[in-house]
C-alpha positions as CSV (number, residue, x, y, z in Angstrom):
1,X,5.7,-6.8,-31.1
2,X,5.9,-3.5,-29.7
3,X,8.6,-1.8,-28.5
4,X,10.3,1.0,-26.2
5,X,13.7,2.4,-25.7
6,X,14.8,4.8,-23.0
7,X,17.6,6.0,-24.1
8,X,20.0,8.0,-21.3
9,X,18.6,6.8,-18.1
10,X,20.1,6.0,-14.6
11,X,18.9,2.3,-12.8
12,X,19.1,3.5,-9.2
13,X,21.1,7.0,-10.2
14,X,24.2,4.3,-11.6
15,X,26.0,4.8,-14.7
16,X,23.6,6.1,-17.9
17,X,22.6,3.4,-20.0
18,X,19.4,2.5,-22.1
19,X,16.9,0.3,-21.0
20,X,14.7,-1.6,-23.9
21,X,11.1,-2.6,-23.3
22,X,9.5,-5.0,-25.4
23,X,6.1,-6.1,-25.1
24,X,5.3,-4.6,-21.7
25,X,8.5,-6.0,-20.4
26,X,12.1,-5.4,-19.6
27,X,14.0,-7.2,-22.5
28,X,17.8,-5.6,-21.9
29,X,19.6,-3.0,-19.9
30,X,22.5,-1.9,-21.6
31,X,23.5,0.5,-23.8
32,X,21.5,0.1,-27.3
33,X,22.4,0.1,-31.0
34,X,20.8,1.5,-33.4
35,X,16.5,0.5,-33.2
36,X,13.1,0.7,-34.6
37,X,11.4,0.9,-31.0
38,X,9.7,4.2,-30.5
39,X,12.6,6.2,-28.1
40,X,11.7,8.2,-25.0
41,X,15.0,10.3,-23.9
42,X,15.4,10.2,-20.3
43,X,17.9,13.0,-20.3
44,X,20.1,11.1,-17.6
45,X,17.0,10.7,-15.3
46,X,17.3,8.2,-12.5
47,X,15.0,5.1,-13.1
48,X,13.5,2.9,-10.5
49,X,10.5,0.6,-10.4
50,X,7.3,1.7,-9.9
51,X,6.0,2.9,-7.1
52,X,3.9,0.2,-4.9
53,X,1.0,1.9,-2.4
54,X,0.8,-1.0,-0.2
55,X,-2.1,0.6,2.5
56,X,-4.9,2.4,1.2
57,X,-8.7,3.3,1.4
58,X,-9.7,4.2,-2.1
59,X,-13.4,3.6,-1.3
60,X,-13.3,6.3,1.0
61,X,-11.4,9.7,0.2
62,X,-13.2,13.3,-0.2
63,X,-10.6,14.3,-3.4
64,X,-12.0,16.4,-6.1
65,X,-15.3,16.9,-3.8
66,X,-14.4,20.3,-2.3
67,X,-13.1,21.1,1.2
68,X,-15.3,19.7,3.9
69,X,-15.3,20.8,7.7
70,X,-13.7,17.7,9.6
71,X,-16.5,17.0,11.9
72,X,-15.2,13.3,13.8
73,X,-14.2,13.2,17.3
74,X,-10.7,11.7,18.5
75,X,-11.2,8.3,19.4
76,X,-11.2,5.4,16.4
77,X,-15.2,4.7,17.0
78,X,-15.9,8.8,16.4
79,X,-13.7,8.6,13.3
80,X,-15.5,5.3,12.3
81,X,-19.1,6.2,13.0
82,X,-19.0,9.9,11.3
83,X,-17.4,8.3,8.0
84,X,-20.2,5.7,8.4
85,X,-23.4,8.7,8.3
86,X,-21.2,10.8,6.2
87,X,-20.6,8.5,3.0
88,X,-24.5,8.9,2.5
89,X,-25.2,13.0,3.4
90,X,-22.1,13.2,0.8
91,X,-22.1,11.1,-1.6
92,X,-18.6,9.5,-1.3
93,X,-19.6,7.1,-4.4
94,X,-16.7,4.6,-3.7
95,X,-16.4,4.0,-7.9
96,X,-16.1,7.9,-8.7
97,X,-13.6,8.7,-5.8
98,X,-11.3,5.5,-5.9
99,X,-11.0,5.8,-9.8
100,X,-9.8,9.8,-9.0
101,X,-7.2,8.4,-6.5
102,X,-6.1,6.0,-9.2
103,X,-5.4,9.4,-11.5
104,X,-3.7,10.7,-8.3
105,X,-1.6,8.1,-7.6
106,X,-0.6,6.7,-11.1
107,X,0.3,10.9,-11.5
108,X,2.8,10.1,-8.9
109,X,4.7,6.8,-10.1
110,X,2.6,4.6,-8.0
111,X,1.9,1.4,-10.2
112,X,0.2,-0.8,-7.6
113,X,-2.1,-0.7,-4.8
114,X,-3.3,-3.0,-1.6
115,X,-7.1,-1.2,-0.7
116,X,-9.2,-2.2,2.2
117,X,-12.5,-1.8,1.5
118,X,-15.1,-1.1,4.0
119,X,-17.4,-4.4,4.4
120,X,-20.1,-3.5,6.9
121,X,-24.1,-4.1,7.4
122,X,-25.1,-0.6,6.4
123,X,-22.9,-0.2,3.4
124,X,-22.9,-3.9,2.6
125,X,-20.7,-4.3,-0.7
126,X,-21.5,-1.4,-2.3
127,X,-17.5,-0.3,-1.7
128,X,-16.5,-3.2,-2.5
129,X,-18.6,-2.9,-5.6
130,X,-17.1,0.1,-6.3
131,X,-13.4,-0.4,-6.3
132,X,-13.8,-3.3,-8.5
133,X,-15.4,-1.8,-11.3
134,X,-12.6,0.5,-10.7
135,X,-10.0,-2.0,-10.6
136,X,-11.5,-3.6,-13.8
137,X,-11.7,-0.2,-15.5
138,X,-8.1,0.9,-15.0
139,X,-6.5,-3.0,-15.2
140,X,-4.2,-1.8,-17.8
141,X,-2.2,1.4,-15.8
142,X,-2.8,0.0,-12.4
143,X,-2.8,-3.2,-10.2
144,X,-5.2,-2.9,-7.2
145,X,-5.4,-5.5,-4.5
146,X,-9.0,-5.6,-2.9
147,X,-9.1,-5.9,1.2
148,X,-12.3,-7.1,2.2
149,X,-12.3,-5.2,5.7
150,X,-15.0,-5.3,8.5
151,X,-14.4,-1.2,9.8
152,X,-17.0,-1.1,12.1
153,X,-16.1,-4.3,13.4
154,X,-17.0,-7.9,12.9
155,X,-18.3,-9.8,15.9
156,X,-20.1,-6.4,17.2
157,X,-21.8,-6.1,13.8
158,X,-23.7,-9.6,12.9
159,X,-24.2,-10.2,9.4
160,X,-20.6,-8.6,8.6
161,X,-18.7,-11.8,8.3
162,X,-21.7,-13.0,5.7
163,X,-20.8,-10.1,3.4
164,X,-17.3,-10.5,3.9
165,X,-17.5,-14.1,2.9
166,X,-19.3,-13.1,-0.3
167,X,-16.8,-10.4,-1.2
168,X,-14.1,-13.0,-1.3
169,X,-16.2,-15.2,-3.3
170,X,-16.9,-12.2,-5.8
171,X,-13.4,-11.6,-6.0
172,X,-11.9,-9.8,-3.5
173,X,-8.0,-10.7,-2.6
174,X,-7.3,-10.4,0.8
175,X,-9.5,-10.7,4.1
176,X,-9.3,-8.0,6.6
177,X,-9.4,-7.5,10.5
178,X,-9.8,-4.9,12.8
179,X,-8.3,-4.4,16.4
180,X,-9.8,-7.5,17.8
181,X,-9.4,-6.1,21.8
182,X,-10.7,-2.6,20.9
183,X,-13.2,-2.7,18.7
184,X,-14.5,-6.0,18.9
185,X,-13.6,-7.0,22.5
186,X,-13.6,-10.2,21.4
187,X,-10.3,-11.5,20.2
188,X,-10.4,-15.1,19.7
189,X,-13.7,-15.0,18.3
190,X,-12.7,-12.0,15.4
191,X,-9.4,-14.2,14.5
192,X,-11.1,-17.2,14.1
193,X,-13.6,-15.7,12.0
194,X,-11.0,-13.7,10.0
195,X,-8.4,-16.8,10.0
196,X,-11.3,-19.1,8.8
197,X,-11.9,-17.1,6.1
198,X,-8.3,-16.9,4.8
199,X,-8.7,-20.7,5.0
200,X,-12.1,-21.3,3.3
201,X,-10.9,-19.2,0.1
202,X,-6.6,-19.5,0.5
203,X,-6.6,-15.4,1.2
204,X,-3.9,-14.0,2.6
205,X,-4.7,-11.8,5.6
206,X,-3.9,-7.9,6.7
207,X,-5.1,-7.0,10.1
208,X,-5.5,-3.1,11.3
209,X,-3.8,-3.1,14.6
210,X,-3.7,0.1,16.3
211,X,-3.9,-0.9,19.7
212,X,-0.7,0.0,21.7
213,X,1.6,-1.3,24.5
214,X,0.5,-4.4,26.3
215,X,-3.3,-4.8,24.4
216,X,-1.5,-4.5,20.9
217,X,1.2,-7.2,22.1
218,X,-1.2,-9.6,23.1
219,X,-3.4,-9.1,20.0
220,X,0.1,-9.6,18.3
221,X,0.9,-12.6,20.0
222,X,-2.9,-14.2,19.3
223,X,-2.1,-12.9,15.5
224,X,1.7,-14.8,15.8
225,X,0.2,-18.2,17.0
226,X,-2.8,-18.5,14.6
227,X,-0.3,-17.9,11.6
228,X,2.4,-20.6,13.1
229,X,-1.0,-23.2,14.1
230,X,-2.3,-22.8,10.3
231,X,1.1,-22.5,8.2
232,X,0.3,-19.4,7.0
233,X,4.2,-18.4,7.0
234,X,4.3,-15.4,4.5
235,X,0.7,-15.0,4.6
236,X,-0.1,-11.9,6.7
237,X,0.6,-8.6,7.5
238,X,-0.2,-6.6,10.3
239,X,-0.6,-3.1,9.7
240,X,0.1,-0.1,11.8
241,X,1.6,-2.0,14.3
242,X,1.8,0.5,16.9
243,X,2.2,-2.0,20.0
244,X,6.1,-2.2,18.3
245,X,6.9,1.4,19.0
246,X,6.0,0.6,23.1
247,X,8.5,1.5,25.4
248,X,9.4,-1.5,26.4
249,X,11.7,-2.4,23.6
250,X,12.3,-5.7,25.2
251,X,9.3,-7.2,25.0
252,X,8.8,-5.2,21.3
253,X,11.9,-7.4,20.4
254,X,10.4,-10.5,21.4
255,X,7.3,-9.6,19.4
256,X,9.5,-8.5,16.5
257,X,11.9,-12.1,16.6
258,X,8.2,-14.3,16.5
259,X,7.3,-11.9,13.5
260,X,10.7,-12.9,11.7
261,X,10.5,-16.7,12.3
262,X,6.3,-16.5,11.2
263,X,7.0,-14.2,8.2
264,X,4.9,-11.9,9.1
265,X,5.2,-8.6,7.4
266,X,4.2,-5.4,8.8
267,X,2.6,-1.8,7.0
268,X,3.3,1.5,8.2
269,X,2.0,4.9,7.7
270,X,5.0,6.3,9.4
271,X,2.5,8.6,11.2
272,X,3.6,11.5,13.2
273,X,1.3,11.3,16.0
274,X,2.0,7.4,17.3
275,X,4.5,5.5,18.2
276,X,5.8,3.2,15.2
277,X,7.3,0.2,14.5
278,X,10.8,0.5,14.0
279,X,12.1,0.1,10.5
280,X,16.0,-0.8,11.2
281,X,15.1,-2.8,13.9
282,X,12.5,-4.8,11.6
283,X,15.1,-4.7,8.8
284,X,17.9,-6.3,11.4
285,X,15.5,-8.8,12.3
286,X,14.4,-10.1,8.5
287,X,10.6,-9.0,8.8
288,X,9.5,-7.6,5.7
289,X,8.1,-3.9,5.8
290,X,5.8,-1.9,3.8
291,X,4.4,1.5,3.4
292,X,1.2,2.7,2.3
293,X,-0.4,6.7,2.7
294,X,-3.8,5.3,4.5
295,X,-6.8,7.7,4.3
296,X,-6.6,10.5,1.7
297,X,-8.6,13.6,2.7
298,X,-11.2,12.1,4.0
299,X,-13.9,12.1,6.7
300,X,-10.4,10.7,9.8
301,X,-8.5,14.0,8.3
302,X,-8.0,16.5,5.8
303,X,-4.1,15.2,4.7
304,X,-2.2,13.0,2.4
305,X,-2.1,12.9,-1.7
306,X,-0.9,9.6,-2.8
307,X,2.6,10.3,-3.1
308,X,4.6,7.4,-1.6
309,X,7.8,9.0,-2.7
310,X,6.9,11.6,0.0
311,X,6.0,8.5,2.4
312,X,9.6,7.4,1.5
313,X,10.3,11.0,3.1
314,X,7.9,10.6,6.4
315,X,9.6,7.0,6.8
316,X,13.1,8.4,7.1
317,X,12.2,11.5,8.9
318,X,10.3,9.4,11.5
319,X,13.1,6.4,11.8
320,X,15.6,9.4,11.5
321,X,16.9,8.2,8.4
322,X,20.0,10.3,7.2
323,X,23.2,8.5,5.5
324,X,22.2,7.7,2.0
325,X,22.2,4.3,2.5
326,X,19.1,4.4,5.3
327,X,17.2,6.7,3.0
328,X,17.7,4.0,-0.2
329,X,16.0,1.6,2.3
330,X,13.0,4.1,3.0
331,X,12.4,4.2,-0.4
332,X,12.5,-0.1,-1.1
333,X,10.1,-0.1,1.6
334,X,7.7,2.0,-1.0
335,X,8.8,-0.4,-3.8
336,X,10.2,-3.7,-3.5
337,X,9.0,-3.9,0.3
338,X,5.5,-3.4,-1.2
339,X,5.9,-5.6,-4.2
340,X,7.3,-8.1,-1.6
341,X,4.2,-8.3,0.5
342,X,1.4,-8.3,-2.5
343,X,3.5,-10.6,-4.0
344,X,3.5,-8.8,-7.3
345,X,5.1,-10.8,-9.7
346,X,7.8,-10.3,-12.3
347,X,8.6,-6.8,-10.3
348,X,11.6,-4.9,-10.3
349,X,14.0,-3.0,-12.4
350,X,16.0,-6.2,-14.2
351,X,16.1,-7.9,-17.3
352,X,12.6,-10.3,-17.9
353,X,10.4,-8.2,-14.9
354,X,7.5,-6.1,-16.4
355,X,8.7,-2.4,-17.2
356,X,6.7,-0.8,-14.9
357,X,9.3,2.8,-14.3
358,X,9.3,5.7,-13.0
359,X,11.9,8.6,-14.3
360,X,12.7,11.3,-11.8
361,X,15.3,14.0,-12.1
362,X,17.5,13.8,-9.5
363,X,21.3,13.3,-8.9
364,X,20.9,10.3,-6.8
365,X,18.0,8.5,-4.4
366,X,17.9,9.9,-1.2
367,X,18.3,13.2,-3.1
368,X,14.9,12.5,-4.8
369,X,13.2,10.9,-1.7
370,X,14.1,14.1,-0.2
371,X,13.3,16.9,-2.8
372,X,10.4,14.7,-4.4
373,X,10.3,16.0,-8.1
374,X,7.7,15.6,-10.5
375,X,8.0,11.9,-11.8
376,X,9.3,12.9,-15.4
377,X,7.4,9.5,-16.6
378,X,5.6,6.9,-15.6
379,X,5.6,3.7,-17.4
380,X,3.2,0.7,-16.5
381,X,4.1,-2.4,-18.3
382,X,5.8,0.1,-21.0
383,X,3.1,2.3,-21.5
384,X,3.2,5.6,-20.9
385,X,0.7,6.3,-17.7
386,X,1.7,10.0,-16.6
387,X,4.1,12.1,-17.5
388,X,5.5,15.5,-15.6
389,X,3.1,14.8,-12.8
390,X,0.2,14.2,-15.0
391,X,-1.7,11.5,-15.7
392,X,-2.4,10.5,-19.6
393,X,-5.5,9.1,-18.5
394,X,-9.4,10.9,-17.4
395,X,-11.1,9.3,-15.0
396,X,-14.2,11.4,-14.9
């Protein structure tokens, strides 16, 4: 039996108290007698679960390969097509670079991940290859979640749906799609493919939908009725979403009540650049929301680091989140939305869930979703994973 006390922490920034782990998991919260465990003072840190990166590409980023010149055009086929001739000229080995982002993001409290994975006819499953003997190698300080996701499209690109199809039967977890208007142009053929896979090998499903205004809503509303027509309630989540920030907030509302009654949950980036869904509105409306940082310097652009207590930030900034109770919700987006939607279980910071923490100095939440300090440590399932923005782990 192993155990770990943190002495002189703060659940949430309440009252100081100790928190006892035993055997990877929360046994009490309360203050402690006297113990054997091996103690860890937090020094009246606030506590909170770990961080959950619910939309990422870990097959994909340039980290730790030097600065590169961003060489894609604007539209979403440039950005796909450069990645696509780029991930050969430079080498983006998808093992190597996901298992640095795993370093990155574990450095940063982030104890689980949802990753699409690019699933295409010139890469074929060398990504997916990659991320899982990632995902095997790190099991014990991080949980990844493998997308099997057609990027270059599905129906334009036969062969794709073949590989995907194997990828789930080799152990990927969930079955992506791709703008079913835009980049495939064919809709109802690209759900039924995507939908029959969820069925053939009981996946859940997490669409890319970044087509906006009326060609996102009807994607939406295909998306809406497949869910409802195969009981997949609780099943899928859309992610980007854009169509939801349109400006006709009527018809946004419609498309946000269907997502409520379908359980459908939605991911954003909180991106600068596009309209977004809107998180109070989704939150008044009971549809679960997630976060996730996307691309991480890669070949689509040269930003992001892993952080999702600085997406935590972006979220309330772009939902101009202020009072301290908006900005607590910005951050359970990062944590128990995301832990929601990968239905992690035995998450949270409670008695009996696995002791995955993070310790931040801070006086309260919004005060460290704003100022972002180092996470002071980083616990997954009670072991120490990182510690003053460090991980205890190499990767190379």
């Amino acid at each position: 039996m192993k155990e770990l006390l943190l002495r002189n922490v703060r659940p949430f920034g309440g009252a100081l108290t100790d928190i006892l782990i035993r055997d990877g998991r929360i046994a009490r919260i309360g203050k402690a007698e006297a113990s054997t465990a091996e103690v860890e003072d937090g020094g009246g840190a606030i506590a909170i679960p770990g961080l959950v990166e619910a939309h990422a590409h870990l097959d994909k980023s340039l980290w730790g390969m030097g600065w590169h010149v961003h060489q894609a055009g604007p539209a979403l086929e440039d950005k796909i097509s450069t990645e696509r001739r780029l991930r050969r000229e430079l080498n983006i080995d998808p093992a190597r670079q996901s298992a640095r982002q795993v370093a990155l993001a574990a450095s940063h409290g982030t104890t689980a991940i949802r990753s699409h994975v690019d699933v295409d006819t010139d890469q074929k499953l060398w990504c997916f290859e990659g991320v899982a003997a990632t995902r095997q190698r790190f099991r014990d300080v991080m949980d990844i979640e493998i997308v099997a996701f057609p990027q270059s499209g599905l129906m334009i690109r036969p062969g794709t749906l073949e590989l995907m199809d194997e990828a789930l039967a080799n152990g990927a977890d969930v079955v992506g799609g791709l703008d079913p208007c835009g980049i495939d142009r064919d809709p109802k053929g690209q759900l039924d493919a995507i939908f029959g896979l969820a069925q053939k090998h009981g996946k859940p499903v997490d669409i890319h939908l970044h087509e906006a205004d009326d060609l996102g809503a009807f994607s939406m509303e295909m998306i809406i009725e497949r869910t409802r027509a195969l009981g997949m309630q609780g099943k899928v989540t859309v992610s980007h979403a854009f169509c939801l920030g349109m400006t006709d907030r009527a018809r946004a509302a419609a498309l946000t009540e269907h997502l409520a009654h379908q359980d459908i949950a939605i991911a954003t980036t909180a991106p600068a650049s596009r309209p977004v869904p809107l998180a109070a509105e989704l939150r008044r409306a009971g549809v679960r929301l997630c976060a996730g940082s996307d691309g991480i310097r890669d070949t689509w652009g040269p930003y992001g680091n892993l952080d999702m207590l600085e997406r935590a930030l972006f979220i309330g900034l772009r939902n101009n989140f202020r009072n301290d109770a908006d900005v607590e919700y910005a951050l359970h987006i990062c944590t128990q939305g995301g832990a929601d939607v990968m239905e992690i279980a035995d998450y949270g910071l409670r008695e009996g869930a696995f002791a995955d923490i993070v310790l931040l100095d801070a006086e309260t939440v919004p005060e460290a979703v704003a100022a972002r300090p180092k996470r002071k440590l980083v616990l997954k399932r009670g072991k120490p994973v990182a510690r003053d923005g460090q991980a205890l782990f190499t990767v190379e």
